[in-house]
TORKOL-4160 file (C-alpha; in steps of 0.2 Angstrom, whole numbers, padded with zeros to 4 digits, m for minus):
258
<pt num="1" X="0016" Y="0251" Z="0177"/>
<pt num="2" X="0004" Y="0244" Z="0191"/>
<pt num="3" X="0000" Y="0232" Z="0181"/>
<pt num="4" X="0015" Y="0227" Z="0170"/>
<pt num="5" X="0022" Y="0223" Z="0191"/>
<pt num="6" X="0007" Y="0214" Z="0195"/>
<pt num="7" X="0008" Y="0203" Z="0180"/>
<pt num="8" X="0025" Y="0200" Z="0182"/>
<pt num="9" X="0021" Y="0194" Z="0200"/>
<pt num="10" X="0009" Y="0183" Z="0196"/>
<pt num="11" X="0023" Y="0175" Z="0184"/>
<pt num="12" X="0034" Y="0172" Z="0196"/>
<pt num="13" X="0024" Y="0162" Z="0207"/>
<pt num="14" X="0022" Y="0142" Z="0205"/>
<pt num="15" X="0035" Y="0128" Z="0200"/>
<pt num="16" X="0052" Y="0134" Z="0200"/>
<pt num="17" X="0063" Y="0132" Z="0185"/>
<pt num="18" X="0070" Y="0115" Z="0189"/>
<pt num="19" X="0053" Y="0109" Z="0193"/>
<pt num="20" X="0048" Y="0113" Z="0177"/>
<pt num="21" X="0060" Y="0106" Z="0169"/>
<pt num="22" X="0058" Y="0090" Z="0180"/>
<pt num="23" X="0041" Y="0090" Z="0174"/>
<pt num="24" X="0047" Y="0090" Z="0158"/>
<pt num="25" X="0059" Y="0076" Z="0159"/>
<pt num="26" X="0045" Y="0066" Z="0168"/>
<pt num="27" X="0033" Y="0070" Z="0154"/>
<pt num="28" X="0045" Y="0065" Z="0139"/>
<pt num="29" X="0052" Y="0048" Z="0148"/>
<pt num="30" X="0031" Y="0043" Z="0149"/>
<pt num="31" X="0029" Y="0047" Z="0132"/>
<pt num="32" X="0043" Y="0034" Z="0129"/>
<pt num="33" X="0035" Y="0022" Z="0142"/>
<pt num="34" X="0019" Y="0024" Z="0130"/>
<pt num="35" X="0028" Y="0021" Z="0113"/>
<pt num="36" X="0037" Y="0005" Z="0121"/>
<pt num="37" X="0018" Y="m0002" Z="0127"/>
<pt num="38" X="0012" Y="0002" Z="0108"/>
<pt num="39" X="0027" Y="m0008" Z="0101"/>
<pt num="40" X="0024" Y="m0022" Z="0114"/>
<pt num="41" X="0006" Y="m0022" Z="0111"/>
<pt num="42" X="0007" Y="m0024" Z="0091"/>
<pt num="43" X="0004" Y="m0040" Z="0082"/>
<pt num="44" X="0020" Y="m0053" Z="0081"/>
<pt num="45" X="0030" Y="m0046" Z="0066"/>
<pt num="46" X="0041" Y="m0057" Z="0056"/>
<pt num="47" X="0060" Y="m0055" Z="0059"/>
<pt num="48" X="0063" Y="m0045" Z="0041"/>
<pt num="49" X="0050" Y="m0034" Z="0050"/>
<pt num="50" X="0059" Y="m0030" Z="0065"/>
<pt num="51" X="0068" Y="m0017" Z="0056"/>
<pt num="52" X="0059" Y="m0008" Z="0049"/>
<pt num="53" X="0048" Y="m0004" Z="0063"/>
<pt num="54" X="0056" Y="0013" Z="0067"/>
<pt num="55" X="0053" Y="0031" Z="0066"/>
<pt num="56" X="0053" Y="0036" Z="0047"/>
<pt num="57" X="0070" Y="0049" Z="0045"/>
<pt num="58" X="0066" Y="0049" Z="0023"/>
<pt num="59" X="0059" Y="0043" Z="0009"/>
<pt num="60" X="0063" Y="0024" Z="0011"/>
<pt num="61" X="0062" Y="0024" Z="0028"/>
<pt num="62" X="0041" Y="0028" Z="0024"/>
<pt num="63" X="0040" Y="0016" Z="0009"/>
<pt num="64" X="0049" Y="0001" Z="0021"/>
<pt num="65" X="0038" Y="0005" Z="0035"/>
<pt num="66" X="0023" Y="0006" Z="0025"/>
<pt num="67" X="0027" Y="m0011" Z="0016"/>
<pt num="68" X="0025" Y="m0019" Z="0035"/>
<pt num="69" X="0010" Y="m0006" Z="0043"/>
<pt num="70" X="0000" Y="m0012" Z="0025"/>
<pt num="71" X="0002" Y="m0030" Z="0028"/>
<pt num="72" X="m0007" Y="m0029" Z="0046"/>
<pt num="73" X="m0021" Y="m0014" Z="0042"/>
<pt num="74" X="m0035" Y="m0025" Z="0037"/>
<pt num="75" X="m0032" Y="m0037" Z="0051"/>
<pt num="76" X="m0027" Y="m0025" Z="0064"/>
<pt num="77" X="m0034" Y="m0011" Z="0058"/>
<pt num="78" X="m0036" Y="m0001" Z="0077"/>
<pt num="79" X="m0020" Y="m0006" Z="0083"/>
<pt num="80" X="m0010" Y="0003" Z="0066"/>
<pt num="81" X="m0022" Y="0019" Z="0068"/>
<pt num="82" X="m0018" Y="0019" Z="0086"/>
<pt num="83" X="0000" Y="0018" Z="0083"/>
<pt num="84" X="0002" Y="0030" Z="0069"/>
<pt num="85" X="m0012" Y="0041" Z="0080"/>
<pt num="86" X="0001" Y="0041" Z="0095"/>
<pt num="87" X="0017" Y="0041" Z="0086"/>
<pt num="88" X="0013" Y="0059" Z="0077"/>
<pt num="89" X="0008" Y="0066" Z="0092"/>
<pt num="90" X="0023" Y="0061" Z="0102"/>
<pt num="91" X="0032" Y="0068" Z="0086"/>
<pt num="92" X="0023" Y="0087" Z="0087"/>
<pt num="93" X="0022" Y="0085" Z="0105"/>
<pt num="94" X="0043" Y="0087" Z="0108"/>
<pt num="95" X="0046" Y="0095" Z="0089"/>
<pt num="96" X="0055" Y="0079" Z="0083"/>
<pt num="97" X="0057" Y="0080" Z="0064"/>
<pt num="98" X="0047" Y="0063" Z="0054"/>
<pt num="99" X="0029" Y="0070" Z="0056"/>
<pt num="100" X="0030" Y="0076" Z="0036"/>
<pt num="101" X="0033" Y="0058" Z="0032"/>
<pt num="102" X="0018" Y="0051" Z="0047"/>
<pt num="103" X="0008" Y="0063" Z="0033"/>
<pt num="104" X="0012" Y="0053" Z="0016"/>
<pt num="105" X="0010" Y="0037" Z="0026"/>
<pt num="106" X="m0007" Y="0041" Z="0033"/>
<pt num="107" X="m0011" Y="0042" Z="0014"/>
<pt num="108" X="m0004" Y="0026" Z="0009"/>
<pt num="109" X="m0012" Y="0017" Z="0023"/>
<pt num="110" X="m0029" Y="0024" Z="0025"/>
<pt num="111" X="m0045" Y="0031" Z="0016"/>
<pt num="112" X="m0044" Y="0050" Z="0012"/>
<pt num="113" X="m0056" Y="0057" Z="0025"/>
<pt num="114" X="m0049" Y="0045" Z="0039"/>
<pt num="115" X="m0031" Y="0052" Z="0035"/>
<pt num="116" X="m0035" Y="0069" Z="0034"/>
<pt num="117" X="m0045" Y="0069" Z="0051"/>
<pt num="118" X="m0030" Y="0059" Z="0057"/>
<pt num="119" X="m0018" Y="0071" Z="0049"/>
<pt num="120" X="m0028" Y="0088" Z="0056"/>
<pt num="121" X="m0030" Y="0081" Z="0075"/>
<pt num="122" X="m0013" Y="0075" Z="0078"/>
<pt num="123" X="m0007" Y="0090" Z="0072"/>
<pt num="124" X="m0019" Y="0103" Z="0084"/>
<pt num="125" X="m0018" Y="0092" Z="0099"/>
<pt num="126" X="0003" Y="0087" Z="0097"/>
<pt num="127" X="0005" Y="0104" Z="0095"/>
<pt num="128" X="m0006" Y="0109" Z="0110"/>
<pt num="129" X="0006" Y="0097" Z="0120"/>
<pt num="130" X="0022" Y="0106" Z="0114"/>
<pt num="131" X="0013" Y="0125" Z="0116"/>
<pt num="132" X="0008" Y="0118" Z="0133"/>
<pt num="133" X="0027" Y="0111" Z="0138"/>
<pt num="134" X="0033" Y="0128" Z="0132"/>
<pt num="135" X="0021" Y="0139" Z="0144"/>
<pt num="136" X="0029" Y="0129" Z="0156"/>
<pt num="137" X="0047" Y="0129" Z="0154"/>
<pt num="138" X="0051" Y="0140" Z="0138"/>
<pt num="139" X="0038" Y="0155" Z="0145"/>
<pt num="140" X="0046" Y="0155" Z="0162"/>
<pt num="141" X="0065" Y="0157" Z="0154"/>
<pt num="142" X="0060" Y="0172" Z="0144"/>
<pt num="143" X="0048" Y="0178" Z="0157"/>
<pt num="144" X="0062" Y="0179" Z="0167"/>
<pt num="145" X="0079" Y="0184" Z="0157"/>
<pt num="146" X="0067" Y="0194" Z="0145"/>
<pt num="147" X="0052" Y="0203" Z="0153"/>
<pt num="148" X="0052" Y="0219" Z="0144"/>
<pt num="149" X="0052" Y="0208" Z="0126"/>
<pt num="150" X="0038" Y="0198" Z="0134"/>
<pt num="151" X="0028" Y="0211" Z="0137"/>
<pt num="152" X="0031" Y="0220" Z="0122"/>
<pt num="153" X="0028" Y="0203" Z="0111"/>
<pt num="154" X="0011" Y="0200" Z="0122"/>
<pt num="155" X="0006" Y="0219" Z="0120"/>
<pt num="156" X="0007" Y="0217" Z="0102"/>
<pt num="157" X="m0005" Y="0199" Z="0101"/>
<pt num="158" X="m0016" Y="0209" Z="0112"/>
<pt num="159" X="m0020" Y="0223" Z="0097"/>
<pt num="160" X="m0025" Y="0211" Z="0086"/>
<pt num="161" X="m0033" Y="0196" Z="0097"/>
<pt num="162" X="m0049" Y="0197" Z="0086"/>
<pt num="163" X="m0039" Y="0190" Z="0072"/>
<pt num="164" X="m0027" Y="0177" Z="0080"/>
<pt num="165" X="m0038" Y="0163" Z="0073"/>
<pt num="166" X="m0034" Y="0168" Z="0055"/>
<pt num="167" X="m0017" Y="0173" Z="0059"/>
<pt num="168" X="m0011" Y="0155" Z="0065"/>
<pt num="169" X="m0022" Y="0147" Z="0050"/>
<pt num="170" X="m0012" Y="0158" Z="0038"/>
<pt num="171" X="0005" Y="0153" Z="0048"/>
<pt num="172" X="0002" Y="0135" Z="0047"/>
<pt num="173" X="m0003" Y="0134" Z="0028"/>
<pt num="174" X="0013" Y="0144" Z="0022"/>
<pt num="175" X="0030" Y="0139" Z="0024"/>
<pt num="176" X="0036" Y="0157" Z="0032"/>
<pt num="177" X="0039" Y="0150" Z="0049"/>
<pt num="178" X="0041" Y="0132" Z="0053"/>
<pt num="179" X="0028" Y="0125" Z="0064"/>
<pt num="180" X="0040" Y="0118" Z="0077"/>
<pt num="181" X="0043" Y="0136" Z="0082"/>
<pt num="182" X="0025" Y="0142" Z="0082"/>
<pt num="183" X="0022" Y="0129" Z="0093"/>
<pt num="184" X="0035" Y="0135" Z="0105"/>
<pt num="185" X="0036" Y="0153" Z="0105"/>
<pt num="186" X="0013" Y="0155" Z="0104"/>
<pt num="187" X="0013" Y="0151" Z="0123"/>
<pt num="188" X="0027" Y="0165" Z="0124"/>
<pt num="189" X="0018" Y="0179" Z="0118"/>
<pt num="190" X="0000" Y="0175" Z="0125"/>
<pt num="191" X="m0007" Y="0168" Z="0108"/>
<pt num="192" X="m0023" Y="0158" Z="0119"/>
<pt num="193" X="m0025" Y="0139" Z="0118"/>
<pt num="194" X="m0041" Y="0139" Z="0110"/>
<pt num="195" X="m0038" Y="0150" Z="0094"/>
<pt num="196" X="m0019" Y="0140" Z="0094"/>
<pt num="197" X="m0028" Y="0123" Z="0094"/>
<pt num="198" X="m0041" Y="0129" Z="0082"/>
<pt num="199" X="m0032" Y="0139" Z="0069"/>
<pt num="200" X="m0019" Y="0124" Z="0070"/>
<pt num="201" X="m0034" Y="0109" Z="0065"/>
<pt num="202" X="m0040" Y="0120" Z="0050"/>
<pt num="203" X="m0022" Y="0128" Z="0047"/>
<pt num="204" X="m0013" Y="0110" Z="0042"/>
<pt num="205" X="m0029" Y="0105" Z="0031"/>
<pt num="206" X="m0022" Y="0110" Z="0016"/>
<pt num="207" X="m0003" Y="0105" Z="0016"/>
<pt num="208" X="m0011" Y="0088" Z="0025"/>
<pt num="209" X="m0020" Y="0087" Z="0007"/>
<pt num="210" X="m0007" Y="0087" Z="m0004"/>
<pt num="211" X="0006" Y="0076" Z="0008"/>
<pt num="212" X="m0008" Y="0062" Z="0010"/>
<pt num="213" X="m0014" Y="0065" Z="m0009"/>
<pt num="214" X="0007" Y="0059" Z="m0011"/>
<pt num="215" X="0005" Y="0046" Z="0000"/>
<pt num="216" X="m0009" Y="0037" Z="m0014"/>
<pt num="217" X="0009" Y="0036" Z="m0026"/>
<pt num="218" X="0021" Y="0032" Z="m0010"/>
<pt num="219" X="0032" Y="0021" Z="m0021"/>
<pt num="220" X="0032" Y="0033" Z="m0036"/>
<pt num="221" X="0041" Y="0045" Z="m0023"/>
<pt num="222" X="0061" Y="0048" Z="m0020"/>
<pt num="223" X="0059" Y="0060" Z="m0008"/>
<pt num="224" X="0047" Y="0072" Z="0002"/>
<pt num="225" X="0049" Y="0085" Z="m0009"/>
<pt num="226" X="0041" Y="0074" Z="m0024"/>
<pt num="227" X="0026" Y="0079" Z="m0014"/>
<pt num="228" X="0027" Y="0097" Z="m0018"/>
<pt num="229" X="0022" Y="0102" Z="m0036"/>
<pt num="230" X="0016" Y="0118" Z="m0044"/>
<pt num="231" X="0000" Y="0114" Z="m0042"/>
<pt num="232" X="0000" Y="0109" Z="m0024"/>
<pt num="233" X="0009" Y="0125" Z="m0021"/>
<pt num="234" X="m0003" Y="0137" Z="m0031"/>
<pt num="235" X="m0017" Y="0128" Z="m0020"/>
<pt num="236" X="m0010" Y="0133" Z="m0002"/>
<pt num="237" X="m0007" Y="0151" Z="m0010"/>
<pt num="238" X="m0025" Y="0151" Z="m0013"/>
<pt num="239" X="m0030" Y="0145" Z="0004"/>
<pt num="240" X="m0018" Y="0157" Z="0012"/>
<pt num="241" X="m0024" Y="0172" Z="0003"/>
<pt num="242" X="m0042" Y="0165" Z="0010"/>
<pt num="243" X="m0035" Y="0164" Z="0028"/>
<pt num="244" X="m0034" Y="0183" Z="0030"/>
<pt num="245" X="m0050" Y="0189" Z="0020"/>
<pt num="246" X="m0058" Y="0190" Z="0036"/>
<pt num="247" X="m0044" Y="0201" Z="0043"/>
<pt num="248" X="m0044" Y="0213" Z="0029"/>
<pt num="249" X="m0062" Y="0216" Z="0027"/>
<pt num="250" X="m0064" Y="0218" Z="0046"/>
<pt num="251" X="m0051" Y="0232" Z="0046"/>
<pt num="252" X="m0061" Y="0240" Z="0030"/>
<pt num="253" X="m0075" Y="0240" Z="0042"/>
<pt num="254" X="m0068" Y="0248" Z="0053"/>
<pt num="255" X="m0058" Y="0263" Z="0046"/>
<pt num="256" X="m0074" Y="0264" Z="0036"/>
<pt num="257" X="m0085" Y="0265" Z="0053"/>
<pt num="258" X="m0072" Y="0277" Z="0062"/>
């Protein structure tokens, strides 16, 4: 009980809740600052171009954008990985819907291995971002309205700490939870950063493949789902089932050992 009361203590000490969520707003509003000096800082664009230049909400969105990133890669080659580099982490960073379509783009525009390594980091450190905002401002809310579910949900992570690594790799290959929300709620219940940031790089590998494979037939695609095919899905089964190997042969151990 001592030290449930101590815990809780040492959680309510710091920033109050409007501060966090001032240093929230502050944080999102310099992000914006920073997309408005990538878009000032890209090369002159033709006026047919202007539109275009936009977040990618489908299909067309992708292909229309892509048309215009493809005509200024081999000139500007920096400045459109750049871009594309800071746009998807702005994207995980406050769960904003488009990153899926960053993916396929990524694929269109740039060699495999580039846009896989693109794809991976982006993804672990946008996501760090939004699990750190969270431990800010969502943790303090649940923290406080919540304790007894916090401390049960923390208790929980804590009985199987040695396998949080494979745990979050097997979360981010399969669709079972959407990523926005492992993101948020990881922070909550005491998932460390390291293992999140981790298990998130290798975790998105493999749906990354088959969204930036999709990207190599951008035009051949209607929509985001054209991405997904038996195939595709029959590999992230396979990586999945490989994601918690490890966890199941270190519990035959040891049952076997006690």
């Amino acid at each position: 009980m001592d030290i449930i009361d101590s815990t809780r203590y040492r959680r309510a000490k710091g920033v109050s809740t409007r501060q966090a969520f001032l240093i929230l707003a502050l944080v999102f509003a310099c992000s914006l600052l920073v997309l408005l000096l990538v878009y000032a800082s890209f090369p002159d664009l033709e006026p047919d171009e202007v539109q275009h230049i936009k977040l990618p909400k489908d299909i067309d969105d992708a292909k229309n954008l892509g048309i215009v990133l493809s005509r200024y890669k081999d000139r500007f080659f920096y400045q459109v990985l750049g871009a594309v580099f800071i746009i998807y982490i702005f994207l995980q960073t406050f769960a904003i819907p488009g990153s899926i379509f960053l993916s396929i783009l990524s694929g269109y525009l740039f060699p495999f291995p580039v846009a896989l390594l693109l794809v991976c980091l982006c993804s672990a450190v946008g996501a760090s971002f939004c699990y750190l905002l969270s431990y800010l401002v969502g943790r303090r809310i649940i923290n406080k309205y919540f304790p007894d579910k916090a401390d049960s949900w923390a208790s929980t992570v804590n009985r199987h700490r040695d396998s949080l690594l494979n745990y979050i790799i097997f979360l981010r290959i399969t669709p079972f939870l959407p990523n926005w929300f492992i993101n948020v709620t990881s922070p909550i219940i005491d998932v460390p950063l390291r293992p999140f940031f981790l298990g998130t790089f290798l975790g998105v590998a493999p749906p990354s493949f088959v969204a930036i494979q999709a990207g190599t037939t951008l035009y051949q695609l209607t929509s985001s789902s054209d991405a997904v095919s038996f195939y595709s899905i029959l590999l992230l089964a396979v990586f999945a089932v490989l994601s918690l190997v490890p966890v199941l042969f270190k519990r035959k151990l040891r049952e076997k050992f006690n």
